[in-house]
C-alpha positions as CSV (number, residue, x, y, z in Angstrom):
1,X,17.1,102.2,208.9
2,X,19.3,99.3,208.9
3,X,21.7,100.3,206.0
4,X,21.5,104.0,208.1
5,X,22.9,102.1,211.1
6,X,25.7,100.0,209.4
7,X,26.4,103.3,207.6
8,X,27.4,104.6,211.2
9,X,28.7,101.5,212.8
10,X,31.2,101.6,209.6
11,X,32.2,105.4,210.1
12,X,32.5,104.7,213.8
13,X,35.6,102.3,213.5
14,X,36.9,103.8,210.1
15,X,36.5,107.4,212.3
16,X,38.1,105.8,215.2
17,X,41.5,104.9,213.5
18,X,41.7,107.9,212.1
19,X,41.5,109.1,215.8
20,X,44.1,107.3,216.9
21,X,46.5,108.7,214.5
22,X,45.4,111.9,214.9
23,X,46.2,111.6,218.4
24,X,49.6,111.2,217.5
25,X,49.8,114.4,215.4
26,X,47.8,116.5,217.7
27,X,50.2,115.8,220.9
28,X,53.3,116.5,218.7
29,X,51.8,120.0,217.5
30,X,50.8,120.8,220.7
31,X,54.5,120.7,221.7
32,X,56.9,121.8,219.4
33,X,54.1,123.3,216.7
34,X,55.4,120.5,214.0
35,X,53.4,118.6,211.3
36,X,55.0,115.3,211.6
37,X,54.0,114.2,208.1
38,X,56.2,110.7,208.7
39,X,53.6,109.8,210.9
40,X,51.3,107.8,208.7
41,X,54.2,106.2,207.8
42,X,54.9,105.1,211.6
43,X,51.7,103.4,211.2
44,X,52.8,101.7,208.3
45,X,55.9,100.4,209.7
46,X,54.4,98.8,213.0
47,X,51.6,97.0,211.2
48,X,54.4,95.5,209.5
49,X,56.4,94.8,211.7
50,X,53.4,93.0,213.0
51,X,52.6,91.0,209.9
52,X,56.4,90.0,210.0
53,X,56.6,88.7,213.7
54,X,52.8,86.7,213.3
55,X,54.6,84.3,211.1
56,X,57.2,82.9,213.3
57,X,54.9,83.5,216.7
58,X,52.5,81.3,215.1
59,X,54.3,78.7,214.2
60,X,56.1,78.2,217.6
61,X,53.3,79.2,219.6
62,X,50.1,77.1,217.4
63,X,47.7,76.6,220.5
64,X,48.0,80.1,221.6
65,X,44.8,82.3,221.2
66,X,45.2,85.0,218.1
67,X,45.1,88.0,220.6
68,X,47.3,87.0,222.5
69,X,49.7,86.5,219.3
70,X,48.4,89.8,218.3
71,X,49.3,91.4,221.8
72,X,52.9,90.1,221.3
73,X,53.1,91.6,218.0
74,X,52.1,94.9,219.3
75,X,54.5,95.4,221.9
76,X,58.0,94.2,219.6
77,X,56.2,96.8,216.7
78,X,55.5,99.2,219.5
79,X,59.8,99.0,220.7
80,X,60.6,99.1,216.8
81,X,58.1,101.9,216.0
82,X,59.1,103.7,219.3
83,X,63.3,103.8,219.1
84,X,62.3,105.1,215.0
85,X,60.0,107.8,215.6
86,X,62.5,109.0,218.6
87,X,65.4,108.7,216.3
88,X,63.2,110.7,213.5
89,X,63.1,113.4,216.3
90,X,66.7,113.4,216.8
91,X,68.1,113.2,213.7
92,X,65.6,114.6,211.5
93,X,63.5,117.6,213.4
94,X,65.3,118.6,216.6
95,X,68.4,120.3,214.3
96,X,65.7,122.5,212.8
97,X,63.6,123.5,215.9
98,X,64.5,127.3,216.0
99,X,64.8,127.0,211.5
100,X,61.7,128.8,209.5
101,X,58.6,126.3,209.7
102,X,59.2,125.3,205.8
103,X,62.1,123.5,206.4
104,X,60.8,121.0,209.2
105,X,57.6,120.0,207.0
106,X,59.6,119.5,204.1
107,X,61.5,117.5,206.2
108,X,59.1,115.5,207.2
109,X,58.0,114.8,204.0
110,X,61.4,113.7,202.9
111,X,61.6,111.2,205.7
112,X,57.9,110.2,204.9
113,X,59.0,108.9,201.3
114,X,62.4,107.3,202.6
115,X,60.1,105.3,205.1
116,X,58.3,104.2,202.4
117,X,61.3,103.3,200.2
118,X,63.2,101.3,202.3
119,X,60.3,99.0,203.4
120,X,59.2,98.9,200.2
121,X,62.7,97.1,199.4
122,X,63.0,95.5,202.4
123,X,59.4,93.8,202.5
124,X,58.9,93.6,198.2
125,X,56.0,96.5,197.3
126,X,53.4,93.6,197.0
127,X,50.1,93.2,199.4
128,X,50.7,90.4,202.1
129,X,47.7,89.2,203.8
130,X,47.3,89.9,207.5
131,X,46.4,87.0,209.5
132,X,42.9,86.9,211.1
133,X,43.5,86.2,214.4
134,X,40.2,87.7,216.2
135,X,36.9,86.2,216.0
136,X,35.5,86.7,212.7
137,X,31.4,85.8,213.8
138,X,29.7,88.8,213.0
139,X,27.7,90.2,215.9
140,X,24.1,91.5,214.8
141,X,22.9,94.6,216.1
142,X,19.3,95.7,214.7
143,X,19.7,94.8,211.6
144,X,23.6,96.0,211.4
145,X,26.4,93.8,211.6
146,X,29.9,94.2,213.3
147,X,32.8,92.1,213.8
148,X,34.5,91.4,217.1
149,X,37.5,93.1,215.5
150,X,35.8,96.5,215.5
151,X,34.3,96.1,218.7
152,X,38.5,96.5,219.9
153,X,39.1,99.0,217.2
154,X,36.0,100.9,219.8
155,X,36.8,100.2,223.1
156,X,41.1,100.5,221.9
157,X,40.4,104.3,220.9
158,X,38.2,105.1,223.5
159,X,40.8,103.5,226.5
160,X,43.2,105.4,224.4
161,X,42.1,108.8,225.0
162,X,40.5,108.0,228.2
163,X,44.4,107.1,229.5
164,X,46.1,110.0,227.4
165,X,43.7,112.2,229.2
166,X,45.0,110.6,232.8
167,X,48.3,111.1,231.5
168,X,48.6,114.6,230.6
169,X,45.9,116.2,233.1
170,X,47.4,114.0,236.2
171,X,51.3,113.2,235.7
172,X,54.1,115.1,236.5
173,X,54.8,113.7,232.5
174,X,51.9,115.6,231.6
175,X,52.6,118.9,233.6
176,X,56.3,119.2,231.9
177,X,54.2,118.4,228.8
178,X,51.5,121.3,229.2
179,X,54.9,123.5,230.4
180,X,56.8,123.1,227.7
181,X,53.9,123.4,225.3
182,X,53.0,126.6,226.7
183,X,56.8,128.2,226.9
184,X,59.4,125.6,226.3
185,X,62.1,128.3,227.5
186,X,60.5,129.0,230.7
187,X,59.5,125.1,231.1
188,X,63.2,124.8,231.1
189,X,64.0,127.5,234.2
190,X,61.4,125.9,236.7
191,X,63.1,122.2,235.8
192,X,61.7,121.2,233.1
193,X,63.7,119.4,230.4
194,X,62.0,120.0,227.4
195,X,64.5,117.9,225.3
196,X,63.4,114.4,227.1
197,X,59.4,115.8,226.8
198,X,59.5,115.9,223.1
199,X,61.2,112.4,223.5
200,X,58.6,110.8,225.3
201,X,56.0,113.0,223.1
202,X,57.1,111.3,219.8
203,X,57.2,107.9,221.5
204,X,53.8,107.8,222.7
205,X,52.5,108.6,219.0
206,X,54.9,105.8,217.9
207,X,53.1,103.4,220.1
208,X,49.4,105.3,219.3
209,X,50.8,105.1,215.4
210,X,51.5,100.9,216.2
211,X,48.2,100.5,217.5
212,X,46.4,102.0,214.8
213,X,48.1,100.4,212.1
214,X,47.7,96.9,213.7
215,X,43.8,97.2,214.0
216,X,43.6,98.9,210.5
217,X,45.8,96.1,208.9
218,X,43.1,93.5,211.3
219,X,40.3,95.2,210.0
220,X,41.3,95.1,206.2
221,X,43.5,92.6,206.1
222,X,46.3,93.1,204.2
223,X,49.6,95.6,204.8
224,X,51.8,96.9,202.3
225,X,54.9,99.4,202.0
226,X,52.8,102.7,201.2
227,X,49.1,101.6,203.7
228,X,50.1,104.6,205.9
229,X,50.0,107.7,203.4
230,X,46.3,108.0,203.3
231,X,45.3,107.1,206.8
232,X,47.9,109.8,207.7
233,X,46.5,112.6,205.4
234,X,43.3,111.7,206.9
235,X,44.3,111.7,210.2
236,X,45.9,114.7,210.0
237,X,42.4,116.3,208.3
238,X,40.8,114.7,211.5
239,X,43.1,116.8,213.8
240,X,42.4,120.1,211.8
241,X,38.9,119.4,211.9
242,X,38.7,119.1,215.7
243,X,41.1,122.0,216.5
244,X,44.9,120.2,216.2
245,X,46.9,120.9,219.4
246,X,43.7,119.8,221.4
247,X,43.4,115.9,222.3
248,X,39.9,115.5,222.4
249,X,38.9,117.7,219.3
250,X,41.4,114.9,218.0
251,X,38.9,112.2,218.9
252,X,36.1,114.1,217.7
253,X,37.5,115.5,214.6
254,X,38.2,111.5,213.5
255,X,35.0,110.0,214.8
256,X,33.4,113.1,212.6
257,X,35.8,112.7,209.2
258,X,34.5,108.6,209.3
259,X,31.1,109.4,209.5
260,X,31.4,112.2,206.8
261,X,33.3,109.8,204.7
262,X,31.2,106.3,205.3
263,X,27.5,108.3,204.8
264,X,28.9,110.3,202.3
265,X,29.7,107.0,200.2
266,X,26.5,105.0,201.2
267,X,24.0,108.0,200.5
268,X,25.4,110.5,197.9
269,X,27.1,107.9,196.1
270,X,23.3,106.7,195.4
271,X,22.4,109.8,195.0
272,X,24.9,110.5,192.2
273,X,24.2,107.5,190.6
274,X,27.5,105.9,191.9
275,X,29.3,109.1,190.6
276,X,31.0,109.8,194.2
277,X,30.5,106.3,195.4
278,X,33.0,104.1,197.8
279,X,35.6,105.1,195.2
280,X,35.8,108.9,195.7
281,X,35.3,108.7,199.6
282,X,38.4,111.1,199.6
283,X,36.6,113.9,198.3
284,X,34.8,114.0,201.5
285,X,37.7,114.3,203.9
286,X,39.7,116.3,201.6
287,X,36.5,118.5,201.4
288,X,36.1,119.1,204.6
289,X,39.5,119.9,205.2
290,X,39.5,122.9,202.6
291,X,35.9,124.3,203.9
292,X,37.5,124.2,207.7
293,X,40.3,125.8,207.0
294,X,38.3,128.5,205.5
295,X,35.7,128.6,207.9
296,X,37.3,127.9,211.2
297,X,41.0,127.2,210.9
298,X,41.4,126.8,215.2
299,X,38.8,123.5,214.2
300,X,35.8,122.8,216.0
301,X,36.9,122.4,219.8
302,X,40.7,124.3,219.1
303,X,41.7,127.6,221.1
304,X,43.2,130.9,219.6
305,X,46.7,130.7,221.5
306,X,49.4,133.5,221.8
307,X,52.6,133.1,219.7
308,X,54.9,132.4,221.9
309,X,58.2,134.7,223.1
């Protein structure tokens, strides 16, 4: 019952990161019906800019507590991560808004690998430790064991979509977003400008993107140039399986792909004799991406919506 529980307690936080990224993707295709496949790589850049920052903070800063040197971190990755993604929009997607929907993903991708490229170069491709700056005493919880780390990887995603939730059901932000998401066109002739929504869209899933990569790089321990690629596919499997476009089938869809993947490793890697083990975890989530999109390609908590004018 034990290894059951810790078997949860891992695919809880792993399921929660995924969330938080998934988050990101599911807000931008609920506006402008894009697959921002840089994302994962926004991720990637704000945990490094993270790792970068800690260095210097901590040396002129030594009696300062580690979150609080973490927290710093986070908000310069969060202004780096932010004026990227909006520039991403600008340069990169908003020339081919109204273009066939081949040419923005591919796109996308093309940006993904240029991320990739550039900090590979400017940060050397080799693994860098991330300082552990939380508490690392294990808590103990019937038998299971979690750190304090994942405890905030918890509470962040949850206050997360909590506040996302405040933001687009009780904002006049979050009415021009529902507006334009809806009609974009007729956003625009009651007031809305749907230019400076789909700004604001692509910086919030910066700063989501920021967060995530910090408290995967805490939880792991080490960044490096191409850490976003994965947790991006996933992320974006997480928001297919909980119906993309819809922010809590976002959370769900994550919270569900971590479980899938941390049992699936635990009990059918015994099971196979270690044949799909810890190493093949991504035949789960990729998996269950190909059997939703057969089944149910709206996901579990998405809507059937009418193609716009």
């Amino acid at each position: 019952m034990d290894i059951f529980l810790q078997q949860i307690i891992n695919g809880l936080v792993l399921g929660s990161m995924y969330a938080l990224v998934a988050l990101g993707y599911t807000m931008v295709y609920g506006i402008i019906n894009l697959i921002n496949f840089a994302h994962g790589e926004v991720l990637m850049v704000g945990a490094m800019v993270s790792w970068w920052l800690l260095g210097p903070l901590s040396q002129n800063f030594p009696t300062a507590p580690g979150w609080l040197l973490m927290f710093l971190s986070f908000l310069a990755a969060c202004v780096v991560t932010s004026v990227l993604n909006y520039s991403i929009e600008k340069l990169a997607y908003k020339p081919l808004r109204n273009a066939p929907r081949l040419a923005p993903l591919i796109t996308a991708i093309g940006v993904s690998i240029l991320l990739q490229t550039l900090v590979m170069i400017l940060f050397k491709p080799n693994y860098k430790p991330y300082p552990a700056l939380l508490p690392t005493e294990p808590i103990r919880l019937a038998g299971a064991v979690i750190t304090p780390t994942q405890v905030a990887i918890l509470a962040l995603t949850a206050s997360s979509l909590a506040l996302l939730m405040w933001l687009v059901h009780a904002t006049s932000l979050g009415r021009a977003m529902r507006a334009t998401a809806e009609n974009p066109k007729v956003a625009s002739l009651m007031g809305v400008r749907p230019d400076r929504v789909i700004s604001a869209t692509f910086i919030i899933g910066a700063i989501l993107a920021t967060l995530a990569g910090i408290m995967w790089a805490a939880n792991y321990g080490t960044v490096h140039h191409a850490m976003g690629f994965l947790p991006g596919l996933k992320a974006f499997t997480a928001a297919v399986l909980g119906g993309i476009g819809n922010l809590a089938g976002a959370v769900v869809g994550g919270l569900l792909l971590g479980l899938i993947e941390s049992i699936g490793s635990g009990y059918i890697g015994d099971l196979t004799g270690g044949v799909l083990g810890s190493h093949y975890t991504d035949v789960f989530a990729f998996a269950v991406l190909i059997i939703m999109l057969t089944l149910r390609p709206s996901g579990l908590l998405g809507e059937r919506v009418a193609d716009r004018a």
